[in-house]
C-alpha positions in Angstrom: 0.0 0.0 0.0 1.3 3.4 -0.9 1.8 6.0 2.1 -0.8 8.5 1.7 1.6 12.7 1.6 0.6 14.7 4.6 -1.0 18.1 4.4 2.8 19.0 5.3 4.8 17.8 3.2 2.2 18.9 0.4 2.7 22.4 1.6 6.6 21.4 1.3 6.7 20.2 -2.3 4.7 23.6 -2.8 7.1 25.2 -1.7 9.8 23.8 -3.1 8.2 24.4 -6.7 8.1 27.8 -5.8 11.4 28.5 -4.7 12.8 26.8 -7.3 10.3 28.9 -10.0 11.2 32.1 -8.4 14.8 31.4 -8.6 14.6 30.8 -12.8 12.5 34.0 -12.6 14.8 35.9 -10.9 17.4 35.2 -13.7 15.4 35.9 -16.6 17.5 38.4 -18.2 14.7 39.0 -20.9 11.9 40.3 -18.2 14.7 42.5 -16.4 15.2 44.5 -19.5 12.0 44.7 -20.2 11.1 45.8 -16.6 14.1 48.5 -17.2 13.4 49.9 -20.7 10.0 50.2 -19.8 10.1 52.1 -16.1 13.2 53.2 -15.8 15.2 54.1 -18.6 13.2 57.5 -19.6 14.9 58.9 -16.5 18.3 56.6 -16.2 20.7 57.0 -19.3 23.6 55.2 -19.3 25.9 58.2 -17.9 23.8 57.9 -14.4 24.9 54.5 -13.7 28.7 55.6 -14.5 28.9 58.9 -13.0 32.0 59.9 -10.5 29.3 60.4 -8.1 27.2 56.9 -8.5 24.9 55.7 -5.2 25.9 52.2 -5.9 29.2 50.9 -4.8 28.1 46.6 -4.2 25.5 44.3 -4.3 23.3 45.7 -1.9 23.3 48.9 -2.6 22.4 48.0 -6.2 19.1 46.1 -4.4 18.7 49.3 -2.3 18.6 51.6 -5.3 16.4 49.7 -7.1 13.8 49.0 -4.3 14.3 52.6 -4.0 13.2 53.8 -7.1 10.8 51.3 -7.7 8.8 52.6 -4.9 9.2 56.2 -5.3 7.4 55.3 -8.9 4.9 53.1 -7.0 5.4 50.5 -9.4 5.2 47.5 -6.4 7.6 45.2 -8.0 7.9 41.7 -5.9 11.3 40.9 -4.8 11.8 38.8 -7.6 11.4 41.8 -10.5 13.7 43.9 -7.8 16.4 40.7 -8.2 15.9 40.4 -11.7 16.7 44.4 -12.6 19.9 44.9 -10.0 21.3 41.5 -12.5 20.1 43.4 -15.2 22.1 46.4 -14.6 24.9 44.3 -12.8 25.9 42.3 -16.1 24.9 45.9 -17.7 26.7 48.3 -15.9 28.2 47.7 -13.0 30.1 44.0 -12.9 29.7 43.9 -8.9 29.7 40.4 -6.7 26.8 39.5 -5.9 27.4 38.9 -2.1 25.6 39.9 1.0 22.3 39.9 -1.2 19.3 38.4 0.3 19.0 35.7 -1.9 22.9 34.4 -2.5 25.1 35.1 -5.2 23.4 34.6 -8.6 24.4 31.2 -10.8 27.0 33.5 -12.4 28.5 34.0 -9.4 28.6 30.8 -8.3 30.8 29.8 -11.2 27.5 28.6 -13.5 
């Protein structure tokens, strides 16, 4: 006879699914730059993420920015589209480690 799953570990291989979705969405380089060209870019040219006098200096700050601005413009991204942008302008502009970021280093920093 075949064990019959628990509400439990239902709720577990849920979640599992999720966190594993969220993770290929967080590293889809085709929403990010869609996300960006279509919010953000009308006010960020490319000289504002290479100024002398640029906000972001690592990883977090990066995530801070863009949580930042995404708010000011009330645009209530989840924390995945927020992930998905800072890699966005990471590989774009700015090259940084991805350490100390809530969810890990990204794939590319793990070596892929």
């Amino acid at each position: 006879m075949r064990p019959t799953p628990t509400l439990n570990g239902f709720a577990l291989m849920l979640l599992a699914g999720w966190v594993l979705v969220t993770d290929a969405r967080a590293q889809d380089p085709a929403r990010a730059e869609l996300l960006y060209n279509t919010h953000c870019i009308g006010c960020h040219t490319t000289q504002v993420h290479w100024r002398d006098r640029k906000l972001v200096t690592d990883w977090a700050g990066l995530l801070e920015q863009v949580r930042r601005w995404q708010a000011i413009q009330r645009l209530d991204w989840g924390e995945g589209d927020i992930v998905r942008v800072a890699r966005h302008l990471n590989r774009r502009h700015y090259q940084l480690p991805e350490t100390g970021a809530p969810d890990g280093p990204s794939a590319s920093a793990r070596g892929r």
